[in-house]
Biopython code that builds the backbone (N, CA, C, O; Angstrom):
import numpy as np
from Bio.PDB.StructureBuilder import StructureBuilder

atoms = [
    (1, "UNK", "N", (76.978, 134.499, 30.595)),
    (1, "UNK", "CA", (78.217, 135.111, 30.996)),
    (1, "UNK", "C", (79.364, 134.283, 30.404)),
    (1, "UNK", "O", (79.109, 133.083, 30.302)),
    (2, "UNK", "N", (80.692, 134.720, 29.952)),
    (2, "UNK", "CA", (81.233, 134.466, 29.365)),
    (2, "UNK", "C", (82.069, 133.660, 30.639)),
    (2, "UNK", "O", (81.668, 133.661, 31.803)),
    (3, "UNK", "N", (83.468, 132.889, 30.104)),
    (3, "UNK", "CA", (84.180, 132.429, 30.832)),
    (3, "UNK", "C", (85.298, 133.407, 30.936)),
    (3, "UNK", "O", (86.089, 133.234, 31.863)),
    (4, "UNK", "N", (85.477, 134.369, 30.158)),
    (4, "UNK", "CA", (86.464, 135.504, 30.335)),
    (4, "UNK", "C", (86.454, 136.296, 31.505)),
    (4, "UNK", "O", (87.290, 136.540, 32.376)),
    (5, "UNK", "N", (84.417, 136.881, 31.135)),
    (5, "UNK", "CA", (84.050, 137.773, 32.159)),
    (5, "UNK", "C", (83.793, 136.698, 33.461)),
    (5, "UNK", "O", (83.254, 137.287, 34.398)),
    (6, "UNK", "N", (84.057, 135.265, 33.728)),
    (6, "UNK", "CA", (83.959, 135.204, 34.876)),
    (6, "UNK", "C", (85.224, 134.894, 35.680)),
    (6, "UNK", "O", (85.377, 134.684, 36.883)),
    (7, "UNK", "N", (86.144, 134.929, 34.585)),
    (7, "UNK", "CA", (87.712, 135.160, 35.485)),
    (7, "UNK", "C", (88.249, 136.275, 35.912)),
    (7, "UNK", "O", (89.085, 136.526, 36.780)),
    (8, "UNK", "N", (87.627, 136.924, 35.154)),
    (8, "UNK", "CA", (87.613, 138.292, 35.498)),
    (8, "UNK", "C", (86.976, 138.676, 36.746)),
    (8, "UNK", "O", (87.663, 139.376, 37.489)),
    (9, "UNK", "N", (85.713, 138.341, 37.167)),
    (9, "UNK", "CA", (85.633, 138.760, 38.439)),
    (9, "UNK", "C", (85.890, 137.871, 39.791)),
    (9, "UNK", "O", (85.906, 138.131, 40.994)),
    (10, "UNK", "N", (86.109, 136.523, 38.885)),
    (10, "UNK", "CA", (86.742, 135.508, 40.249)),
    (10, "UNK", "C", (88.455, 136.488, 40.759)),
    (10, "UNK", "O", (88.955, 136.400, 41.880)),
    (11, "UNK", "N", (89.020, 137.308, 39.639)),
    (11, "UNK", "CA", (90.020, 137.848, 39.930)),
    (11, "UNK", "C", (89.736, 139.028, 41.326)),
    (11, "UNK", "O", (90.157, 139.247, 42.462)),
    (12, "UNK", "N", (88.940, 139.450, 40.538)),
    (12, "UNK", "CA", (88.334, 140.709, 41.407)),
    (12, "UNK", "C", (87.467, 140.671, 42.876)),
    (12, "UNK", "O", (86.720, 141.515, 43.371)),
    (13, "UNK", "N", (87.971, 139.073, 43.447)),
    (13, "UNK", "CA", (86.807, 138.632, 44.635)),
    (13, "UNK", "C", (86.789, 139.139, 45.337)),
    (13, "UNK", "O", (85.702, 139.029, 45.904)),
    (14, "UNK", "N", (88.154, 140.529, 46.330)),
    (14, "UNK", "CA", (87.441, 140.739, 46.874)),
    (14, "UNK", "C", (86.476, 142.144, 46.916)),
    (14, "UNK", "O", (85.852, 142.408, 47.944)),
    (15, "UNK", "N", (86.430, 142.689, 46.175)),
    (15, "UNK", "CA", (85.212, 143.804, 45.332)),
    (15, "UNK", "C", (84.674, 142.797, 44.980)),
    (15, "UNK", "O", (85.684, 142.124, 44.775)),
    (16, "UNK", "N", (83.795, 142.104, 44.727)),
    (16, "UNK", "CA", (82.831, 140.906, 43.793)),
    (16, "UNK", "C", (81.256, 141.842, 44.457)),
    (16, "UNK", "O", (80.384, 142.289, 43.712)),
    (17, "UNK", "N", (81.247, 141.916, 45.536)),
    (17, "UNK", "CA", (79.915, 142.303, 45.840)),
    (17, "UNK", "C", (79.108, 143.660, 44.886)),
    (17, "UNK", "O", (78.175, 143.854, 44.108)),
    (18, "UNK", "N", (80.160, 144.332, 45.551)),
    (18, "UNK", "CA", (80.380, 145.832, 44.406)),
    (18, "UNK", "C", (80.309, 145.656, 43.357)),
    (18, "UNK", "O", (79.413, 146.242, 42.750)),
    (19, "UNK", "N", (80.930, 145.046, 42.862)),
    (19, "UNK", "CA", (81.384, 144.867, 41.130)),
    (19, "UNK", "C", (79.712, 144.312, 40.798)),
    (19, "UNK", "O", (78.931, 144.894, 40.044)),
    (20, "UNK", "N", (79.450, 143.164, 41.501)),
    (20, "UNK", "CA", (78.384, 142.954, 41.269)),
    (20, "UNK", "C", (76.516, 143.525, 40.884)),
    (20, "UNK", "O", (75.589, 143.323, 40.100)),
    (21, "UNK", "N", (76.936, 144.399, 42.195)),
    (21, "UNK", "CA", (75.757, 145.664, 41.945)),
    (21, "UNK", "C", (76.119, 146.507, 40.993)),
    (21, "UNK", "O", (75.116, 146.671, 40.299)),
    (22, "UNK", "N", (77.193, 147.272, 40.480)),
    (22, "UNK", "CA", (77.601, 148.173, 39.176)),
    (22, "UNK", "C", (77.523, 147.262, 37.657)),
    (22, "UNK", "O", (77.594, 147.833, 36.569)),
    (23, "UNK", "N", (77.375, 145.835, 37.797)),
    (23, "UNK", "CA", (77.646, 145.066, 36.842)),
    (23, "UNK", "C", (75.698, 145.121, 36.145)),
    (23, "UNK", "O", (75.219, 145.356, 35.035)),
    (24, "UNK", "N", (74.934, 144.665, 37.885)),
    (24, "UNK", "CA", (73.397, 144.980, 37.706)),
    (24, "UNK", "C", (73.075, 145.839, 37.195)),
    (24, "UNK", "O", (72.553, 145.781, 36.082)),
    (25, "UNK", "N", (73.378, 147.442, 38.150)),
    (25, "UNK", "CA", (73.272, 148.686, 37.507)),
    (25, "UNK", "C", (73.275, 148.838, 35.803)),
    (25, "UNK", "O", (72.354, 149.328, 35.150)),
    (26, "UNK", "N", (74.675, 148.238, 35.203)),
    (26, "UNK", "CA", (74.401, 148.343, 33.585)),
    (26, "UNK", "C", (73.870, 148.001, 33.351)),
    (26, "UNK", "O", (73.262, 148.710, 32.549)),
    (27, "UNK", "N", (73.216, 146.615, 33.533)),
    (27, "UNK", "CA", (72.477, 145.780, 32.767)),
    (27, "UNK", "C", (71.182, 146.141, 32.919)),
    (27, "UNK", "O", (70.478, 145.801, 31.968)),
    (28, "UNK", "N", (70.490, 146.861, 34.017)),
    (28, "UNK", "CA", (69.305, 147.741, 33.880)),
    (28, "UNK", "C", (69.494, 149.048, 33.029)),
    (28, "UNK", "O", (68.786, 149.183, 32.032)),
    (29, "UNK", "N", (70.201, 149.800, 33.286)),
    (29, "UNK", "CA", (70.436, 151.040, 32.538)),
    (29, "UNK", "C", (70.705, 151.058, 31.040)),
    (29, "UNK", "O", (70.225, 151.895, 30.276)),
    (30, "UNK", "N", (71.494, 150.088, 30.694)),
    (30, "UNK", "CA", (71.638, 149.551, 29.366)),
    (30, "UNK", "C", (70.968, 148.320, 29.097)),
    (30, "UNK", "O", (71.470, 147.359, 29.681)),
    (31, "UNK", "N", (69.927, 148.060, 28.344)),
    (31, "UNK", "CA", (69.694, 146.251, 28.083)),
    (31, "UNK", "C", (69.760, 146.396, 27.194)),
    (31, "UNK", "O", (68.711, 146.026, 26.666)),
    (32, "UNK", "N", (70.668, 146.898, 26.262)),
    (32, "UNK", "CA", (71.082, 146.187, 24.615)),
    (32, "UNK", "C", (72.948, 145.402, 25.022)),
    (32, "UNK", "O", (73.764, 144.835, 24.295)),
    (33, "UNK", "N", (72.957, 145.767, 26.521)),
    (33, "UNK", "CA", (74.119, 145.939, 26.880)),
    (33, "UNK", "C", (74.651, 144.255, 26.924)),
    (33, "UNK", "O", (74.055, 143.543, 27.732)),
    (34, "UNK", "N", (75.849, 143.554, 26.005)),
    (34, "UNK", "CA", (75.422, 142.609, 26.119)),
    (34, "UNK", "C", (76.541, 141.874, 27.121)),
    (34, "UNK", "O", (77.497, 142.648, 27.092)),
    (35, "UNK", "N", (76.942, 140.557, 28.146)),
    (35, "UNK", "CA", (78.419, 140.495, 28.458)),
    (35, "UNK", "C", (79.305, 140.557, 27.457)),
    (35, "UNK", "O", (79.997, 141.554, 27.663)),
    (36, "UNK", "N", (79.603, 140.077, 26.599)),
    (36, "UNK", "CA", (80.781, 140.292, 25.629)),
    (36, "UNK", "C", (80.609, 141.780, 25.408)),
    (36, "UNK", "O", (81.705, 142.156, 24.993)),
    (37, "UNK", "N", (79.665, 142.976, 25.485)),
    (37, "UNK", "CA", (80.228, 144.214, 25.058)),
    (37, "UNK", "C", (81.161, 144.767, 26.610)),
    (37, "UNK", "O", (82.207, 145.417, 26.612)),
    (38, "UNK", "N", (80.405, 144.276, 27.798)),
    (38, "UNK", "CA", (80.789, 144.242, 29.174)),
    (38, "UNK", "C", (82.514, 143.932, 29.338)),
    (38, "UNK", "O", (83.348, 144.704, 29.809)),
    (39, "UNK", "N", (82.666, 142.978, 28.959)),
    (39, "UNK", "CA", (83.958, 142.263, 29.070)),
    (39, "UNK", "C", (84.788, 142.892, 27.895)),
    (39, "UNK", "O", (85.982, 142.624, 28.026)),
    (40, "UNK", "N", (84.508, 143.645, 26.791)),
    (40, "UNK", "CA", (84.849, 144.247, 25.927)),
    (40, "UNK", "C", (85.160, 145.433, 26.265)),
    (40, "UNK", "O", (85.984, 145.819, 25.436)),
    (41, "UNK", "N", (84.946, 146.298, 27.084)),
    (41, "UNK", "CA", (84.709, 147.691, 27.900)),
    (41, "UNK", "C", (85.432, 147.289, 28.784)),
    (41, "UNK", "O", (86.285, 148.104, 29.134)),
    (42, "UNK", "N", (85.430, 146.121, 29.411)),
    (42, "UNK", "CA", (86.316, 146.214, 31.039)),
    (42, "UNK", "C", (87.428, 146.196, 30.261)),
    (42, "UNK", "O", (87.852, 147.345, 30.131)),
    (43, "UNK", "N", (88.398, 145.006, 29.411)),
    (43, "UNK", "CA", (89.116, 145.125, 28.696)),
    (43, "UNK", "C", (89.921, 146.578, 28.148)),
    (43, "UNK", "O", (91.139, 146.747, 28.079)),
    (44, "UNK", "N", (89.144, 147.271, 27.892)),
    (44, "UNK", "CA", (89.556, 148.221, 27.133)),
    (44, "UNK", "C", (90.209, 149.151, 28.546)),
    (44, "UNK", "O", (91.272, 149.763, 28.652)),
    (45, "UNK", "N", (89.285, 148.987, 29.349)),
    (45, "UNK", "CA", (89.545, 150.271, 30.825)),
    (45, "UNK", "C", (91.107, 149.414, 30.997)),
    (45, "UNK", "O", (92.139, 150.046, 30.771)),
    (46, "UNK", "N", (91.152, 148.430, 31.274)),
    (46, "UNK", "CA", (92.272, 147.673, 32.005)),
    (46, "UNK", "C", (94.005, 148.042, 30.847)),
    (46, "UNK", "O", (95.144, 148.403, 31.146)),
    (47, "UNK", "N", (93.438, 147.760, 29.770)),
    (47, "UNK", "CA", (94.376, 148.498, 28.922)),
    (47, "UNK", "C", (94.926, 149.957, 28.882)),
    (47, "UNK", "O", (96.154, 150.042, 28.846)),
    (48, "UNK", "N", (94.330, 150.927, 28.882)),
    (48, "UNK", "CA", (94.297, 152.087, 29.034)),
    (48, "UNK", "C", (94.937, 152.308, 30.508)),
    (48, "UNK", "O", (95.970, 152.977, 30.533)),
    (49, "UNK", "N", (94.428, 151.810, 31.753)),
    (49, "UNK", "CA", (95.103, 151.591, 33.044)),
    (49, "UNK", "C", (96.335, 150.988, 32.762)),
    (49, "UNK", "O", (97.299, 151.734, 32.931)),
    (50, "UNK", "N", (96.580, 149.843, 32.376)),
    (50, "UNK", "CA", (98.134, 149.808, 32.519)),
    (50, "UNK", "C", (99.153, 150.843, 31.208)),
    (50, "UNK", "O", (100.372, 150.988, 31.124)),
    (51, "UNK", "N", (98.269, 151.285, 30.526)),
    (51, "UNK", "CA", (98.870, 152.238, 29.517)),
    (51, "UNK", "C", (99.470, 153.448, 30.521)),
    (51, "UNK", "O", (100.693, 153.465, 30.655)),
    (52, "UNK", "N", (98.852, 154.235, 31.076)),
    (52, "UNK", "CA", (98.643, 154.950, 32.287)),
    (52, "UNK", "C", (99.709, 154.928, 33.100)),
    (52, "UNK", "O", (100.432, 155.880, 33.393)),
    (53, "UNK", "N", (99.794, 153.704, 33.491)),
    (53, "UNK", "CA", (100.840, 152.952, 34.470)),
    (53, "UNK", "C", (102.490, 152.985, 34.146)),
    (53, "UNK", "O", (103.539, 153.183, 34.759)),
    (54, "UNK", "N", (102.139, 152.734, 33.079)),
    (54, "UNK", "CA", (103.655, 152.155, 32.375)),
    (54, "UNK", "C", (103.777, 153.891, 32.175)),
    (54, "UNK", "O", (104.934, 154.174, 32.486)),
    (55, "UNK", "N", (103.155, 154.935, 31.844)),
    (55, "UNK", "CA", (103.759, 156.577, 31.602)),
    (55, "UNK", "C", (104.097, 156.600, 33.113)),
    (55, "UNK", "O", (105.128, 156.285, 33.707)),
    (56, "UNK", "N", (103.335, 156.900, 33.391)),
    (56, "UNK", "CA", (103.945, 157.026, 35.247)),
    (56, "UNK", "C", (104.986, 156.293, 35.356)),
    (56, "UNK", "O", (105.882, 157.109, 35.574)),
    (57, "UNK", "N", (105.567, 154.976, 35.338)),
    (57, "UNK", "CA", (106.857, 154.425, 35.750)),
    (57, "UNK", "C", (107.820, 154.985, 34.834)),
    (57, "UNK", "O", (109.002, 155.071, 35.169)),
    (58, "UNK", "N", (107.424, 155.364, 33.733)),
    (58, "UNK", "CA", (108.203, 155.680, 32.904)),
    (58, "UNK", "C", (109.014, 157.097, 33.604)),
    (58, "UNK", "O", (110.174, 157.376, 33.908)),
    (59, "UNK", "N", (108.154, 157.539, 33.638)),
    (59, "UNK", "CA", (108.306, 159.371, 33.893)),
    (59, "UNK", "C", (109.118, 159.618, 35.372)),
    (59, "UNK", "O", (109.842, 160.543, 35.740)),
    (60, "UNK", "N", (108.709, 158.488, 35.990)),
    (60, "UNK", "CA", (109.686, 158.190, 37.159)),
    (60, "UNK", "C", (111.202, 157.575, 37.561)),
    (60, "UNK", "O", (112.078, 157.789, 38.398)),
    (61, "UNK", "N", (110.976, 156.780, 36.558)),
    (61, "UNK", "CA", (112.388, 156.408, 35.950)),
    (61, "UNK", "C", (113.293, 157.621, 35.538)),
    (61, "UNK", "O", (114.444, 157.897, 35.876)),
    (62, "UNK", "N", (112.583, 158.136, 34.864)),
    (62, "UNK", "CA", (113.450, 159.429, 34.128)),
    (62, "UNK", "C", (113.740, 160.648, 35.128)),
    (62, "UNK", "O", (114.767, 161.291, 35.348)),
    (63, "UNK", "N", (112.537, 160.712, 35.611)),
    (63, "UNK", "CA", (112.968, 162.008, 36.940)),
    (63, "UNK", "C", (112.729, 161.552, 38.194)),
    (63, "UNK", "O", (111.706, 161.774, 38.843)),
    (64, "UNK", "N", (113.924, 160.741, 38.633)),
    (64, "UNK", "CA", (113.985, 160.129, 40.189)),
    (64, "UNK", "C", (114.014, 160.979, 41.516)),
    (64, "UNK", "O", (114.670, 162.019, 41.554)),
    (65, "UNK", "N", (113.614, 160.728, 42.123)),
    (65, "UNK", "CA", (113.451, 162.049, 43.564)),
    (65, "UNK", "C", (114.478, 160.924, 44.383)),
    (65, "UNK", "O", (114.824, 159.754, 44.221)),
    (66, "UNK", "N", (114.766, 162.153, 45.465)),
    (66, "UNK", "CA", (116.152, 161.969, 46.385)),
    (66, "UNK", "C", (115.744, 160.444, 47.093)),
    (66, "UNK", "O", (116.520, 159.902, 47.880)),
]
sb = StructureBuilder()
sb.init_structure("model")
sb.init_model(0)
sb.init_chain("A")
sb.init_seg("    ")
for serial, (resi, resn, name, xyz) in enumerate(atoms, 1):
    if name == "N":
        sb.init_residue(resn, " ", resi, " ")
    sb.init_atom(name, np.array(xyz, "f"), 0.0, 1.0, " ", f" {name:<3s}", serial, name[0])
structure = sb.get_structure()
């Protein structure tokens, strides 16, 4: 395990249990699956989420409710 992917879920402590069993789950379902492609994929979700984020504030900014 990388030191990326484990700041990553020291971030995420308190889901860690969860995260943990879905983290198992891949790694049975996928075993070419490697952590760096793991931490490469979470990466990418977390990007796309604040991509996401920032349209929504955006769009709210622009059309403010009462």
């Amino acid at each position: 395990m990388t030191p990326a992917l484990l700041q990553l879920i020291i971030a995420l402590a308190p889901e860690v249990p969860a995260l943990v069993k879905d983290i198992a789950s891949l790694f049975k379902a996928h075993p070419q699956l490697t952590p760096d492609m793991l931490a490469a994929l979470i990466t990418a979700i977390h990007c796309a989420k604040a991509d996401t984020l920032a349209v929504i504030a955006a769009d709210q900014a622009a059309h403010p409710t009462a």
